[in-house]
N, C-alpha and C positions, 0 to 999 in steps of 0.2 A: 463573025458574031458581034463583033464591036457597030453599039449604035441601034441591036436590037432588045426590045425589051423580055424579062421573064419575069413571070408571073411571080408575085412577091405577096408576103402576108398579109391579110385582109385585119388592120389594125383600127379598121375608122369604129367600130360598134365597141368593142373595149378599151377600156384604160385610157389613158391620159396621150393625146399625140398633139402633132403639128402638122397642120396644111399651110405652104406657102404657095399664094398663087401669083404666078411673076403677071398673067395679065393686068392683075387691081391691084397690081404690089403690095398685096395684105399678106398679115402671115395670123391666122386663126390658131388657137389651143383649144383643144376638145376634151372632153371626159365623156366616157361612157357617149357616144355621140351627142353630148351639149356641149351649147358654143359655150364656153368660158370668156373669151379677151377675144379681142381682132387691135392689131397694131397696124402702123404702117410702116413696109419697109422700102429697101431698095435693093435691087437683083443687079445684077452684071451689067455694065454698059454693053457688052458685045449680044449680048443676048442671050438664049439657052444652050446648051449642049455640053456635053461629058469630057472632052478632050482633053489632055494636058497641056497646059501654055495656051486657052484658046480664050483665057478671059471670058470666059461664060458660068452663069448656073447652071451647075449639073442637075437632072431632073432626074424622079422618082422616089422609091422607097430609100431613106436615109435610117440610120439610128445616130444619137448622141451618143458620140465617144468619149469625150471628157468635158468637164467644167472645168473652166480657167479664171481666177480674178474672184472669189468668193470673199475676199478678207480686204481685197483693194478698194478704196475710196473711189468716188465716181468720179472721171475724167480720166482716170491712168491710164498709164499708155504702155499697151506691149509691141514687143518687136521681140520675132521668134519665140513667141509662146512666154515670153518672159515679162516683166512688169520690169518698164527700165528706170523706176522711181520718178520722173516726168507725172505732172498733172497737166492735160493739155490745156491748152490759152493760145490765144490769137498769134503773142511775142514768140510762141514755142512752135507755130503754126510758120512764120513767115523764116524761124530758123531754119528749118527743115521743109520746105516748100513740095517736097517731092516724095514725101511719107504716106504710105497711105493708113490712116490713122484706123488701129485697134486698139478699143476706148472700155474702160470698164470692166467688161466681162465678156466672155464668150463661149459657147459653144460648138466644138471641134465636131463636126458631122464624117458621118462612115456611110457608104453607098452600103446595100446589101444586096442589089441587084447584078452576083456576076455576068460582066461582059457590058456591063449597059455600066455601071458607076461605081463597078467595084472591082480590083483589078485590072493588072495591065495600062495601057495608056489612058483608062479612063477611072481612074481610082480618085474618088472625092476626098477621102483621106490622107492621099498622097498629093494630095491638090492644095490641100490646107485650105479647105472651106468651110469657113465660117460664121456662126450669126453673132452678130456683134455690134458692139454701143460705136459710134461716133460721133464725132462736132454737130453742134447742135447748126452751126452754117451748110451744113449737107444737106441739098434737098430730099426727101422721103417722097415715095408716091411715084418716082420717075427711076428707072433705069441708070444707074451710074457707077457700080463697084467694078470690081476685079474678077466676079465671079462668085465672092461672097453676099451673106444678105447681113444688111447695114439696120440696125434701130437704135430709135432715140435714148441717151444713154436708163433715162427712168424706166424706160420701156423695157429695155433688154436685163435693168436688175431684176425688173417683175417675173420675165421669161425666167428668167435662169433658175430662181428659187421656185418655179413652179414642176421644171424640166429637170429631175434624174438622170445621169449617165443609164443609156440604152433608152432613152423615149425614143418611139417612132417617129418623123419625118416626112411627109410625103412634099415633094416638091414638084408641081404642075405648070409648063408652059401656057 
C-alpha cells in the first residue's frame, strides 16, 4: 500500500488552506477558495516522495500539527524543535557550516493520507517536515532543502499568524 494514494478531504472550497506546488515552488494560502498570498519557497533537493531518509517532499493532504517560534525574534535558530537562543548571521553560519538552518518560525506538518504520508515508513510527522524561515542567502524558487519547504524569514512570520494548528496542507509534485 505504501506510495498509493487515498482519497483525502476536499478542503480547497472552505476555510483557510495551503497549496504548495513543488513545480513553480510557490506555496499559495486560500480562504474560502480566494488566493490570499503566493510566497516563494524551496522543496527538497532530492525531489518528491514520502519515504523516511529519502530527502524528499512528501506530497498530498497534510494538516498543521503545531506552531513553533510565536514569541522568538526573527533569525532564531532551532535545532530539535528548540530555540537555541542563536540569532543567525553569516559569523554563526561559517561556525557551524553543516546546520541546516530552522529560522524563525515553523510549522510541524502531519500527513493525513494513511499509507501514502501518514504512518509507517512514510510518516511526514515522523519525518520532521517542515515549513520554515531561513537565511536570507538561500536561494527561493529552486529546489534545495531536506525535504522540508524553506521561506523567506518575513514571509514564513506572515504564514504562521495566518495558519492555525490543524490548517489543511495540500502539497503537489
Amino acid at each position: 500500500m505504501i506510495g498509493q494514494r487515498r482519497s483525502a478531504p476536499d478542503f480547497e472550497s472552505e476555510g483557510r488552506w495551503a497549496h504548495i506546488r513543488i513545480g513553480s515552488q510557490r506555496l499559495e494560502m486560500y480562504d474560502s477558495g480566494q488566493l490570499l498570498a503566493s510566497y516563494r519557497v524551496s522543496s527538497g533537493l532530492n525531489g518528491v516522495g514520502e519515504r523516511m531518509g529519502s530527502g524528499c517532499t512528501p506530497r498530498g493532504w497534510h494538516v498543521v500539527r503545531a506552531r513553533i517560534g510565536a514569541d522568538q525574534p526573527i533569525g532564531s535558530v532551532f535545532v530539535g524543535r528548540r530555540p537555541t537562543g542563536e540569532i543567525y548571521s553569516p559569523v554563526l553560519a561559517r561556525r557551524y557550516p553543516d546546520r541546516d538552518w530552522i529560522l524563525t518560525r515553523f510549522l510541524w506538518l502531519s500527513g493525513i493520507e494513511p499509507g501514502f504520508n501518514r504512518l509507517g515508513v512514510v510518516d511526514t510527522m515522523r519525518r520532521f517536515i517542515y515549513i520554515h524561515g531561513t537565511p536570507a542567502s538561500v536561494a527561493l524558487g529552486l529546489p534545495g532543502s531536506k525535504g522540508c519547504i524553506r521561506m523567506h524569514n518575513a514571509d514564513v512570520i506572515e504564514l504562521f499568524e495566518a495558519m492555525p494548528v490543524r490548517t489543511p496542507v495540500l502539497i503537489e509534485g
